[in-house]
C-alpha positions in Angstrom: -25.1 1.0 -28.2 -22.2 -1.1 -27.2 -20.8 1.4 -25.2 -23.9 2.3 -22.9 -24.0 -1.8 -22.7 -20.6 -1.9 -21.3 -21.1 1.2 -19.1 -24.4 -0.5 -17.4 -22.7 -3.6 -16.8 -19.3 -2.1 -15.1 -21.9 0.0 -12.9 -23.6 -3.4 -12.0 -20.0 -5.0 -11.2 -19.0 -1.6 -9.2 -22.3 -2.3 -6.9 -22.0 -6.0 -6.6 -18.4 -5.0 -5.3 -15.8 -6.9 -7.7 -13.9 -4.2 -8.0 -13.0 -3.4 -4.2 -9.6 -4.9 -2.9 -9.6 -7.0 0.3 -8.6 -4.6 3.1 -5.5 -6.8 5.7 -5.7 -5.8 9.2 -2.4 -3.5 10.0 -2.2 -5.4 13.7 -1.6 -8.9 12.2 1.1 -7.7 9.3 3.1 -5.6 11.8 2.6 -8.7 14.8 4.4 -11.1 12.0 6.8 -9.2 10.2 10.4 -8.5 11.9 10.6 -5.0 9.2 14.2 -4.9 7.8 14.0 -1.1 6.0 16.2 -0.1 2.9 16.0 2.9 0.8 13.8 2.8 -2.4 14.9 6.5 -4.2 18.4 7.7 -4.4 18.0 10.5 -1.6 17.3 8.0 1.4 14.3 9.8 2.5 11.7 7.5 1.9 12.4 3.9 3.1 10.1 0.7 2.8 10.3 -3.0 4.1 11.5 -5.3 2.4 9.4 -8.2 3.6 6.1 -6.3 4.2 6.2 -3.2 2.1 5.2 -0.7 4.9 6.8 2.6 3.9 8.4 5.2 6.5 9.4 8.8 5.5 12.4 9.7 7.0 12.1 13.3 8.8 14.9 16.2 8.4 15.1 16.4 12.0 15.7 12.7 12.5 19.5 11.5 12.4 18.6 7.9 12.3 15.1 6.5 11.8 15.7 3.1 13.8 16.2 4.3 16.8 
């Protein structure tokens, strides 16, 4: 019984919508943050801020993604 309880009460919290994550407008983040990328595996193709998080996969064809 306790289980059908807890089941009907997450399906009421799912609808009231405690479960959804505030969404942040892209435009303001990228307006304010100056992006300073580093690498975050060991190959260098995948690079993220360090100040905003925004990621960037480096291509094969590009030489050097700042540019």
């Amino acid at each position: 019984m306790y289980i059908i309880e807890l089941f009907l009460k997450i399906k009421d919290d799912i609808k009231k919508g405690k479960f959804k994550k505030p969404k942040k407008p892209k435009e303001q983040t990228e307006e304010k943050c100056s992006h300073l990328f580093v690498p975050i595996d060991s190959t260098g193709k995948i690079l993220a801020c360090s100040k905003c998080g925004q990621i960037y996969k480096v291509k094969k064809s590009e030489v050097n993604p700042f540019k």
